[in-house]
C-alpha positions as CSV (number, residue, x, y, z in Angstrom):
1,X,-6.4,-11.1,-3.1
2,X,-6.0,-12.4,0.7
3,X,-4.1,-14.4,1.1
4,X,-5.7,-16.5,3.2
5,X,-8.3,-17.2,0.5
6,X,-6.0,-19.2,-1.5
7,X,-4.4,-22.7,-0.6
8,X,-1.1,-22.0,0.6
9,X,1.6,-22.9,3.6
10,X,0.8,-21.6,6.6
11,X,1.6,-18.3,7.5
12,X,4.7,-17.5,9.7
13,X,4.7,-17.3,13.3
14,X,5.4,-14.1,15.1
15,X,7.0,-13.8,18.6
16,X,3.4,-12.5,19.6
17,X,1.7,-15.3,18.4
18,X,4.3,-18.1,19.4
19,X,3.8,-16.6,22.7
20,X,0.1,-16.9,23.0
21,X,-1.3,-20.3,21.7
22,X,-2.2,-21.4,24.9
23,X,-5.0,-23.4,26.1
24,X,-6.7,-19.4,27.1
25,X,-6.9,-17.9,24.1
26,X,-8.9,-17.8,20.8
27,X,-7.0,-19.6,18.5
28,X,-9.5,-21.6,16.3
29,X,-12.3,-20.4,18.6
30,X,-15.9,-21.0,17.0
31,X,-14.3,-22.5,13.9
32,X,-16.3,-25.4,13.9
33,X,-19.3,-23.6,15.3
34,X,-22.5,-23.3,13.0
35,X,-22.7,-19.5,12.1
36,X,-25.8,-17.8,12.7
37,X,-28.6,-16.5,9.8
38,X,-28.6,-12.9,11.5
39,X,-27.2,-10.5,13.0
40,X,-27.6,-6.6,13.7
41,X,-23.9,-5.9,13.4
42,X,-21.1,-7.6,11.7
43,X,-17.5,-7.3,12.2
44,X,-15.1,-8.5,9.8
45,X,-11.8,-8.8,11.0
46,X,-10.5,-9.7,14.9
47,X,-7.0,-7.4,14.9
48,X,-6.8,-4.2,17.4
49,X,-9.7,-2.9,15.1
50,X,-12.2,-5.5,15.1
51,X,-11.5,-5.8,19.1
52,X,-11.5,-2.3,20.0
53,X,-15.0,-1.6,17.9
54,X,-16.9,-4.3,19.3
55,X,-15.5,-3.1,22.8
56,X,-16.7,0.1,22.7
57,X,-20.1,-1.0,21.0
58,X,-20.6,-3.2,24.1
59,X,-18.7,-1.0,26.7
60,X,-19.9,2.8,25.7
61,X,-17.9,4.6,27.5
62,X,-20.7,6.1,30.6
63,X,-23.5,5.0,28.4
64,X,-24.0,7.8,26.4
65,X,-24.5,6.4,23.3
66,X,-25.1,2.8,22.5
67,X,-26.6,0.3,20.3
68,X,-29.9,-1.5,21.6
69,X,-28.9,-4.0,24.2
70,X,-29.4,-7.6,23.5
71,X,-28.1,-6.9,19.9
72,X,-26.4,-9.6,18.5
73,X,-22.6,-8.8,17.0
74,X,-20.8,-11.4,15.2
75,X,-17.1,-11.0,14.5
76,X,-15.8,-13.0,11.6
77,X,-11.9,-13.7,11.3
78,X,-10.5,-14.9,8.1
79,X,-7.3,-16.5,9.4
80,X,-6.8,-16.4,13.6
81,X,-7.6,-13.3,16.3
82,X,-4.9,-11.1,15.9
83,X,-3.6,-13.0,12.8
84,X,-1.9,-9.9,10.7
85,X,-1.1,-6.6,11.2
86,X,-1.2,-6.8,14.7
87,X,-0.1,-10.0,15.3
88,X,3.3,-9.0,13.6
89,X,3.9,-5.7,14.6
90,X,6.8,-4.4,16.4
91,X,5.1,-3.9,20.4
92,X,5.4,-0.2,20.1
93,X,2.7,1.2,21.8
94,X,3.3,5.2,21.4
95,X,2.0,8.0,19.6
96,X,3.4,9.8,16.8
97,X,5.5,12.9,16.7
98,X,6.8,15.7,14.9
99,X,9.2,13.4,12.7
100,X,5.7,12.7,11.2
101,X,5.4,16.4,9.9
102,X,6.8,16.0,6.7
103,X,4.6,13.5,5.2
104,X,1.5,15.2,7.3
105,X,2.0,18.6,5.6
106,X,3.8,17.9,2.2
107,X,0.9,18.2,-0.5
108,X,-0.6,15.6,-1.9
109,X,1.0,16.0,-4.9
110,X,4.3,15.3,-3.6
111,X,3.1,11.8,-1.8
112,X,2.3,13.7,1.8
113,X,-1.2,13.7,3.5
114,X,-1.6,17.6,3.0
115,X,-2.7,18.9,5.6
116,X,-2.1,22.1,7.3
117,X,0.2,22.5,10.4
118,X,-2.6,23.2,12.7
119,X,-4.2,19.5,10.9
120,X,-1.3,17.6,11.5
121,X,-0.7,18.6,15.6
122,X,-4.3,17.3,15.7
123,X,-3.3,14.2,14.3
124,X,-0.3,13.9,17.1
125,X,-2.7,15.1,19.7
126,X,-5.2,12.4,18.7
127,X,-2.7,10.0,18.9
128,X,-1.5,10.9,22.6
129,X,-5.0,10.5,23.1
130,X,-5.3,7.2,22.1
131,X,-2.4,5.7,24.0
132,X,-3.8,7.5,26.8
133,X,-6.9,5.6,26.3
134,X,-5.5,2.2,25.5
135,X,-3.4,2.8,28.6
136,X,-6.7,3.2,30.6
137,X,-8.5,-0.1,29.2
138,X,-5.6,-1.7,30.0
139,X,-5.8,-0.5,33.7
140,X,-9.2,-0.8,34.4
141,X,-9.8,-4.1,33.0
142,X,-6.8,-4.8,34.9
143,X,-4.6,-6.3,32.1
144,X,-1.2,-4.6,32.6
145,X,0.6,-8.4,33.0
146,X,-1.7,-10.1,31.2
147,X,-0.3,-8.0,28.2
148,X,2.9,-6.6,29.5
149,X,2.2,-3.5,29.4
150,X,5.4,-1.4,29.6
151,X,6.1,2.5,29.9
152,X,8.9,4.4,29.6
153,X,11.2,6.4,26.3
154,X,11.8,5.7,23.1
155,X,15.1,7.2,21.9
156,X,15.5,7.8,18.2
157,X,19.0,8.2,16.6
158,X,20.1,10.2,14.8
159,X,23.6,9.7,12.8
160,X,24.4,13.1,11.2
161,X,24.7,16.5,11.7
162,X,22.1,17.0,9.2
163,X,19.6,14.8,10.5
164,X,19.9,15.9,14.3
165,X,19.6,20.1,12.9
166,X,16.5,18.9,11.0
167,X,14.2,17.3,13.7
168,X,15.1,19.9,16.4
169,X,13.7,21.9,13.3
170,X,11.0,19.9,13.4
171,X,10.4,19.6,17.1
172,X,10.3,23.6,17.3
173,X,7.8,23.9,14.5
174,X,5.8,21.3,16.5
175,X,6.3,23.5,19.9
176,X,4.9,26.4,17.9
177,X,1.4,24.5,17.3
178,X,1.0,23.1,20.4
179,X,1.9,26.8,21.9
180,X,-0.8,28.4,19.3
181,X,-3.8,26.3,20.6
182,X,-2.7,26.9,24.0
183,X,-0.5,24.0,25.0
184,X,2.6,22.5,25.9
185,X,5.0,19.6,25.2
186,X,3.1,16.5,26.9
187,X,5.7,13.5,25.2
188,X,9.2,14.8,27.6
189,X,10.5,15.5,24.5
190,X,14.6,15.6,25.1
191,X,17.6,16.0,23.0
192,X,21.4,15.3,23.1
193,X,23.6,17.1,20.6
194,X,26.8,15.8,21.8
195,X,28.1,13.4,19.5
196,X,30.3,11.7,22.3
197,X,27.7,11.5,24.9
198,X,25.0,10.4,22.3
199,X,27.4,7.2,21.6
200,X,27.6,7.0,25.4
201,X,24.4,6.6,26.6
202,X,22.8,5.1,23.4
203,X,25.3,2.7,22.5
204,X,24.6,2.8,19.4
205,X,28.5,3.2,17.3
206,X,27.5,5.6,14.8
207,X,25.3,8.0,17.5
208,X,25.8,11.7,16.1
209,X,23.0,12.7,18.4
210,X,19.5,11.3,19.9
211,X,16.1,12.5,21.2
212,X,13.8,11.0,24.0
213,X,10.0,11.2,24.5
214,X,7.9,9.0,25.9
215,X,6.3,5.7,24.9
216,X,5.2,2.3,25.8
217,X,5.0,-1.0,24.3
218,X,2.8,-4.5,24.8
219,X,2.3,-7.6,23.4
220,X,-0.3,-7.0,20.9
221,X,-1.6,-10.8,20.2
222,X,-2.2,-10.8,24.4
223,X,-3.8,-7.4,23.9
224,X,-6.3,-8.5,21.5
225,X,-7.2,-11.8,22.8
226,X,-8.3,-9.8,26.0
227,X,-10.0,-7.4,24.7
228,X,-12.3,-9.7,23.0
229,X,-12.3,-12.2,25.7
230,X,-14.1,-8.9,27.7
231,X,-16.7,-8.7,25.0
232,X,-17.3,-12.1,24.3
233,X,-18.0,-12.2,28.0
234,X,-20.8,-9.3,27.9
235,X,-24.1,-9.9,29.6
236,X,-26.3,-7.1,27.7
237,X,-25.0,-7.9,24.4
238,X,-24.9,-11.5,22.5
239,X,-21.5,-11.0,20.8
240,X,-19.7,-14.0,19.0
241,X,-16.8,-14.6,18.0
242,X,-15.6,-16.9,14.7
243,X,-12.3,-17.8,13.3
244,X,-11.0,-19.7,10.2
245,X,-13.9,-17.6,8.0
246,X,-13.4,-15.1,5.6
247,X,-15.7,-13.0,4.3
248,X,-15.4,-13.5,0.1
249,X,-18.6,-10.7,-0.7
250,X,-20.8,-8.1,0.9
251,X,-24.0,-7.2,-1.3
252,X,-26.7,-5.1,-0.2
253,X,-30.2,-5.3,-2.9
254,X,-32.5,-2.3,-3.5
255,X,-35.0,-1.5,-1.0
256,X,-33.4,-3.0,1.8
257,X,-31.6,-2.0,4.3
258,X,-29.7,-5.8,5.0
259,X,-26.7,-6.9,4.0
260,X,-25.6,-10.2,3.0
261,X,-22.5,-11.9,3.6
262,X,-20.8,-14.8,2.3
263,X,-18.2,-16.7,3.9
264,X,-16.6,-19.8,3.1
265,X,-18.9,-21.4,5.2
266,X,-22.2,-19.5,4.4
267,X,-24.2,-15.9,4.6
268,X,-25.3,-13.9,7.4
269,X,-27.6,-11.0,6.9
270,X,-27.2,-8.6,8.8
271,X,-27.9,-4.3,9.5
272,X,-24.7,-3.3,9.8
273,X,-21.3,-4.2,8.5
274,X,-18.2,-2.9,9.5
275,X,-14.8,-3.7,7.3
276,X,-11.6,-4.0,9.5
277,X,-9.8,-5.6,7.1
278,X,-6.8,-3.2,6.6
279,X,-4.5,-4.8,3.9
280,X,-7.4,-7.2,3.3
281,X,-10.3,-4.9,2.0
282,X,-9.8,-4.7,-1.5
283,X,-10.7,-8.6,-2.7
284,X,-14.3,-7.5,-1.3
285,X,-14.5,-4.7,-4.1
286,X,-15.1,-4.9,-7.8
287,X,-12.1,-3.4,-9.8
288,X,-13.9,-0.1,-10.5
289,X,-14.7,0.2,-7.0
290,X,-11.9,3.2,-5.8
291,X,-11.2,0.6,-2.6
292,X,-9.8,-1.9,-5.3
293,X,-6.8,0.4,-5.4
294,X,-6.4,2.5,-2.8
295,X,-5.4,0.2,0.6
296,X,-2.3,-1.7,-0.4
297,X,-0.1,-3.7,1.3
298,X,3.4,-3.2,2.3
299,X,5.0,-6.2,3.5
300,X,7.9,-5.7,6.1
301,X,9.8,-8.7,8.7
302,X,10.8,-8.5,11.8
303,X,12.8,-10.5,14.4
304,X,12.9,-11.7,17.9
305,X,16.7,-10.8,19.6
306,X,17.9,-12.5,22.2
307,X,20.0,-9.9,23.9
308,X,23.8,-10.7,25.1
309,X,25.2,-10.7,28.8
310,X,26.4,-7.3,28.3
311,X,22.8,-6.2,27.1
312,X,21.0,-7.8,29.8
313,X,19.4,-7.5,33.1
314,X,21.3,-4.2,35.1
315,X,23.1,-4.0,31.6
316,X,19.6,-3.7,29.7
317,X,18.6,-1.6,27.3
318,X,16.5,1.0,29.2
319,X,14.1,2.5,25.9
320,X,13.2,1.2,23.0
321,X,14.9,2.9,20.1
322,X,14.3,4.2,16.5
323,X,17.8,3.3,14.3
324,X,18.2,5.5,11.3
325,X,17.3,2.0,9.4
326,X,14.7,-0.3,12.0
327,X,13.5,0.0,15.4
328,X,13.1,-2.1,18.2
329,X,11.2,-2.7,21.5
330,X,12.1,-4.1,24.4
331,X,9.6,-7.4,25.7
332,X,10.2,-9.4,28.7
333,X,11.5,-12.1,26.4
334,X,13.8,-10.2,24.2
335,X,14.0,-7.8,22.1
336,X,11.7,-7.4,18.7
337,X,13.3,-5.9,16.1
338,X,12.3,-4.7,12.1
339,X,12.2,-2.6,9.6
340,X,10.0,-1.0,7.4
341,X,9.6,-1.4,3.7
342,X,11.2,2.4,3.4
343,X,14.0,1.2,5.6
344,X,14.7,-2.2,3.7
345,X,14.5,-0.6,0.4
346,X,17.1,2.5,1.1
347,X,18.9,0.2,3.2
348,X,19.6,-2.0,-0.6
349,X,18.0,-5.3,0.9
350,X,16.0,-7.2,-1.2
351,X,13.8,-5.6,-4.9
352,X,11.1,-3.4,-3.8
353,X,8.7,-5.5,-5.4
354,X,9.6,-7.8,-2.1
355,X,7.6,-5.1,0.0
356,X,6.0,-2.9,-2.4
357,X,1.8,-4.5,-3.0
358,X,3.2,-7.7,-1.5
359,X,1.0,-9.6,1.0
360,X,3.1,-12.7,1.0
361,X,3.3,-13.3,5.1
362,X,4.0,-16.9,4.5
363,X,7.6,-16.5,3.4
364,X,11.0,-14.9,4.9
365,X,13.1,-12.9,3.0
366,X,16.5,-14.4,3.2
367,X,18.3,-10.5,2.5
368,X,15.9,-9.3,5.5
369,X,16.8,-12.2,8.0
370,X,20.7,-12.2,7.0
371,X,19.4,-8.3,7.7
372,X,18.6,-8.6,10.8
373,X,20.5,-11.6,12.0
374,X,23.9,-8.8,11.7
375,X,22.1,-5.6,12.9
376,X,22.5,-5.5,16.5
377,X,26.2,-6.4,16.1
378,X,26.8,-4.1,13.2
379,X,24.7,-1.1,15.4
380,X,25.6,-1.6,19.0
381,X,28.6,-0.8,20.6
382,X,30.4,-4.2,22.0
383,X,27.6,-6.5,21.3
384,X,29.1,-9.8,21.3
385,X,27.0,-13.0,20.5
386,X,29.6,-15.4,22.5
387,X,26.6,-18.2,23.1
388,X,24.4,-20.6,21.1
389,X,20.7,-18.9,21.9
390,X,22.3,-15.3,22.0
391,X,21.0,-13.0,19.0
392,X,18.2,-13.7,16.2
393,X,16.2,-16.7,17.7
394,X,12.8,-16.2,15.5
395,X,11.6,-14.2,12.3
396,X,8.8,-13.1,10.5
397,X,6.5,-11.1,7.7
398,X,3.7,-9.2,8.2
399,X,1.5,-6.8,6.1
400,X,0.8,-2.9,6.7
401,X,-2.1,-1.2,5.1
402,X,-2.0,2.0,3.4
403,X,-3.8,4.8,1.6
404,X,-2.8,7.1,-1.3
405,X,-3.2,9.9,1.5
406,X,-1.1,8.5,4.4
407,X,-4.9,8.4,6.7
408,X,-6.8,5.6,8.0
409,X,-10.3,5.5,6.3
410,X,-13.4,5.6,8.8
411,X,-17.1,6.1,8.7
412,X,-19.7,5.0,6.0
413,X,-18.9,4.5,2.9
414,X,-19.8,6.6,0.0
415,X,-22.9,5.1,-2.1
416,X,-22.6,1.6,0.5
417,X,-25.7,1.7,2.7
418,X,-24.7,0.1,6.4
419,X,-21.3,-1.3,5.6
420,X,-18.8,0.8,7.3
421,X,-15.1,0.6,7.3
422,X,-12.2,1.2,10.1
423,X,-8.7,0.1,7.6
424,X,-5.8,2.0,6.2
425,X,-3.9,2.7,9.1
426,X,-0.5,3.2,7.7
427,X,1.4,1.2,10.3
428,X,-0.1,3.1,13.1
429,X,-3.1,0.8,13.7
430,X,-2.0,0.6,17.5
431,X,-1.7,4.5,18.0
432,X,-5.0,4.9,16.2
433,X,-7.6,2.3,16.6
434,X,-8.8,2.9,19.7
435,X,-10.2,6.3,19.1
436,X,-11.2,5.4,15.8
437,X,-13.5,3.1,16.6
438,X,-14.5,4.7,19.9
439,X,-15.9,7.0,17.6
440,X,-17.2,4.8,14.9
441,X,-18.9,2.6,17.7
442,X,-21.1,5.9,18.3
443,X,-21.6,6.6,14.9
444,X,-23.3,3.4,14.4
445,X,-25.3,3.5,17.4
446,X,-26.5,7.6,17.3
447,X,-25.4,8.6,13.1
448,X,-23.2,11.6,14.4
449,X,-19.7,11.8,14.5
450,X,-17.8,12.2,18.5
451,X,-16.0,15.6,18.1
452,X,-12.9,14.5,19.0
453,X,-12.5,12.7,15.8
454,X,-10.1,13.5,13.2
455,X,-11.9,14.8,10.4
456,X,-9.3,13.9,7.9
457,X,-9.8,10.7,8.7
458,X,-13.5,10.5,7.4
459,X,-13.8,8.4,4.4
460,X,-15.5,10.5,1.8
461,X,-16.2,10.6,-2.3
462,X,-13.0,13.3,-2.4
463,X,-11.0,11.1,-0.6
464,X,-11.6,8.0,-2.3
465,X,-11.3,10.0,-5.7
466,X,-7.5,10.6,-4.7
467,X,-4.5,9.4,-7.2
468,X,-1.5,7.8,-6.2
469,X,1.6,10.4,-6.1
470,X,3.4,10.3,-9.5
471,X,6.1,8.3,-9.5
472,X,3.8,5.5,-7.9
473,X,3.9,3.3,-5.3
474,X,7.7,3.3,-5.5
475,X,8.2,7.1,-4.7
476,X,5.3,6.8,-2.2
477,X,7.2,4.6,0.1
478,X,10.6,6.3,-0.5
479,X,10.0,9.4,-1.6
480,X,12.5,8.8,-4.3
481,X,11.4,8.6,-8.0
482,X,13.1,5.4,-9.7
């Protein structure tokens, strides 16, 4: 269940959100507003999802396919905008790579997504594509302070021999795709093999070697909040917006083509219904209903760094980085830095029932904060915490959403007349969404799928019919068997 449909303490506060409660944004917006009867689309859920799909049903991009102006869309957030998943990410704002072959292209039996080579370069493309995209938004609407929009490298470290061999492995089967279907690197992919000027210029202690590519972050909560602001704001569409109401059931009745949906503060009927809920969709199935089962949650924390003298200003840290065991991302206010549940686990913090189909974002995890208070000092070459305010200043869960198959589910779905979902994105909500639902936006309005939509990603009576990997959810996130 959702967990903010039970009575509870309040949830805890990300750097992202801390940082936006301001008299300008949406916190409790329309919460005490008296929802409408109607409505020709709903959206449930106000993350990077929700945002992005009623952007692009209100902004079609050169108005080739829209939904009939003056249709009203009503967006209904259980908690606050930009309240979970994206509210308590970690700011990266880049695609994936070819580390992400392995799980891409191992069979399904063995916990991977299964696809083919050619399948999985698609998936990286499509991702470039999307930050490409979310780039533009962020241009054109210009946003780039608003939400500190940053570009530059990531580096990822690696800290053996083995490791390094492996993803220049994987970064040459990669180059062999990209060359098959006509193209060339596009990230700047670089790599260091010297285990002495890898410690150098990463200053990271145990450095056997590193790679570059590009990448970007922002501050998500910022992001959100000005995306919708943009809709809210539209002129040929009556788009609302309304927090503090979660949605507790969707029903549709034979021989029509409405849905009803109740909230905790009553129903709207409406056309349309689109579910981004990500680690909140099951509670609006029945237990036979595949959905029940297959998004779950892995909780993870994170933590805002306060960098040292020696790590600051001239003395920065010029990418964000990729650890063998967290990553972080540089902000103007510090640095954000987490794990994930993989991470945590092989890393011996914590039971994996801590992460593992646990949605808890209302507590810390005292192994993960003594974690991450220690990391940059254990990991970084002559980080010194010398004064009060130096180092871990602020902490916090959040919840990822994930499928059996490693994919985000999108379209209609099977046997559900007008209620759509965009959910299951696997931690990569912010290198995903925006295509998604540029694509979902049109399918709404013209009931054909955009072309440059991942097919994998469809939701679809095979995919939903999909078992976890044996072993369970344990081996899924590890890859280990207990």
């Amino acid at each position: 269940m959702s967990g903010f449909l039970e009575p509870h303490s309040p949830s805890t506060v990300s750097h992202w959100i801390a940082t936006n409660r301001g008299s300008e944004t949406l916190h409790n917006h329309g919460k005490d507003d008296k929802l409408p009867e109607k409505a020709d689309i709903v959206i449930v859920g106000a993350g990077i999802s929700g945002a992005l799909l009623a952007y692009h049903l209100t902004h079609p991009q050169n108005d080739e396919v829209s939904i009939k102006k003056g249709s009203r869309i009503v967006i209904l957030e259980g908690a606050e905008v930009s309240s979970s998943a994206t509210g308590r990410n970690g700011g990266h704002f880049a695609p994936a790579t070819f580390l992400s072959f392995p799980k891409l292209t191992s069979s399904l039996e063995d916990g991977g997504a299964g696809l083919t080579d050619s399948q999985a370069t698609e998936i990286l493309l499509h991702e470039w594509d999307n930050f490409e995209r979310n780039k533009n938004l962020i241009k054109k609407h210009d946003l780039i302070d608003k939400v500190d929009l940053w570009e530059g490298k990531i580096m990822t470290i690696y800290d053996t021999k083995e490791k390094l061999n492996k993803a220049y492995e994987l970064y040459e089967r990669w180059l062999k795709c990209l060359k098959e279907k006509g193209l060339q690197d596009y990230s700047d992919n670089t790599f260091c093999k010297d285990p002495d000027e890898a410690v150098k210029v990463s200053r990271v202690k145990n450095a056997f070697g590193y790679s570059t590519r590009s990448a970007g972050s922002v501050h998500p909560h910022r992001l959100v909040t000005e995306i919708l602001k943009i809709c809210l704001s539209s002129t040929d569409f009556n788009v609302s917006l309304y927090t503090s109401t979660p949605v507790l059931d969707i029903s549709s009745f034979d021989g029509s083509q409405e849905n009803t949906i109740k909230t905790n503060r009553g129903t709207i009927k409406a056309e349309k219904v689109v579910l981004c809920t990500n680690a909140h969709t099951p509670h609006l199935f029945p237990k036979e209903h595949p959905l029940k089962e297959s998004i779950f949650p892995l909780r993870i924390q994170m933590g805002l760094i306060t960098p040292t003298l020696d790590y600051s200003g001239v003395k920065g840290l010029k990418t964000n980085y990729g650890f063998p065991l967290a990553y972080c991302a540089n902000t103007p206010n510090g640095i954000v830095l987490g794990a994930g549940a993989s991470d945590y686990i092989r890393a011996g913090i914590g039971k994996p029932e801590d992460y593992i189909n646990n949605s808890n974002d209302r507590e810390l995890l005292p192994e993960c904060t003594k974690y991450l208070k220690s990391f940059m000092t254990n990991t970084m070459v002559d980080w010194n915490e010398n004064a009060e305010g130096e180092g871990l200043m602020r902490t916090w869960t959040g919840v990822t959403a994930n499928t059996f198959d490693r994919l985000p589910l999108i379209g209609e779905i099977p046997n559900r007349k007008n209620l759509f979902i965009s959910a299951g994105f696997n931690g990569h909500g912010m290198s995903t969404t925006h295509t998604c639902n540029r694509a979902l936006a049109r399918l709404i309005g013209s009931e054909s799928w955009d072309q440059d939509f991942p097919e994998a990603y469809i939701i679809s009576e095979n995919r939903l019919k999909r078992k976890l990997v044996e072993g369970g959810h344990y081996r899924y996130v590890t890859g280990n068997k207990l």
